[in-house]
C-alpha positions in Angstrom: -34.1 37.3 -2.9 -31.7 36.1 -0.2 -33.2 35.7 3.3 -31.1 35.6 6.4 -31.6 32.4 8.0 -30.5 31.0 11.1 -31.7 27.7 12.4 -31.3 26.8 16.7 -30.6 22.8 17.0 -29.0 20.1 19.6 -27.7 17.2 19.4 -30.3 14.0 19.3 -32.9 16.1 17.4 -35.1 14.7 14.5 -36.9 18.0 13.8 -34.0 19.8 14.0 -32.2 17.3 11.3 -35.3 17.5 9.1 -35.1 20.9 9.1 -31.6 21.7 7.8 -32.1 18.5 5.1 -35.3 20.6 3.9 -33.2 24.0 3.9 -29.9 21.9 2.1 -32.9 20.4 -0.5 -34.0 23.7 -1.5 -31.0 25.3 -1.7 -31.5 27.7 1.3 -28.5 29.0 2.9 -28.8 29.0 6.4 -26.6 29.5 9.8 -27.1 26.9 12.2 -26.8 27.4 16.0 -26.1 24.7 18.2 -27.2 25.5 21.4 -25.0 22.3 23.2 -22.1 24.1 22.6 -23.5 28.2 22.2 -24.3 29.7 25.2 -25.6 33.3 23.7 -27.1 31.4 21.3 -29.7 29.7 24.5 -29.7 33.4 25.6 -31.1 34.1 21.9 -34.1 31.2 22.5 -34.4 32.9 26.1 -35.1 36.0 24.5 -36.9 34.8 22.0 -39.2 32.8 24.6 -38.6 29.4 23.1 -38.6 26.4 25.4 -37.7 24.0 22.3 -35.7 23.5 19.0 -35.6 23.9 16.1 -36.3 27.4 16.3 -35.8 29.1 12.5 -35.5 32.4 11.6 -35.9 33.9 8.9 -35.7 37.6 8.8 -35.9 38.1 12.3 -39.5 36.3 12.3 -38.9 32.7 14.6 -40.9 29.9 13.2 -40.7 27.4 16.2 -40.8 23.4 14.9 -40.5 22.3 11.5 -43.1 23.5 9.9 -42.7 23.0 6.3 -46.2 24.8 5.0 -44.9 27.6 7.3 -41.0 27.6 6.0 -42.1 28.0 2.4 -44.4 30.6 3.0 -41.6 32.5 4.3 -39.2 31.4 2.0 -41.3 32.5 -0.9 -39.4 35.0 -2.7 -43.3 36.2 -4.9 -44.4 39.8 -4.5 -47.2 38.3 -2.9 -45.9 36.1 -0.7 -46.7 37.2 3.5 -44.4 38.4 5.8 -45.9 37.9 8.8 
């Protein structure tokens, strides 16, 4: 199952990096959203009340840092895995 996956960076950001080499590794597709240079995409984080990046999303459901246990939870594509 294809998710819809969207990942909020900036420049000079090491979590942000790990993230989208963890996505490219496991062959998740993904939209990434510079904030630097996309300013609905900081009214997006506004919204979203996120003070920080890498802000993923995955499904509409924000997963704020890289957090890998978290990622493949979401990721898992098992009738059993949780979507919350």
């Amino acid at each position: 199952m294809t998710r819809d996956v969207t990942v909020y960076t900036q420049p000079g950001c090491p979590p942000c990096r790990a993230v989208k080499e963890y996505l490219s590794r496991k062959g998740v597709p993904f939209t990434e959203r510079d904030i630097s240079r996309d300013a609905a995409a900081v009214e997006d984080l506004r919204r979203m009340r996120a003070m920080a990046t890498p802000v993923i999303v995955i499904d509409g459901a924000p997963i704020t840092g890289f957090d890998q246990a978290r990622l493949d939870e979401m990721l898992d594509d098992s009738p059993t895995a949780k979507a919350a």
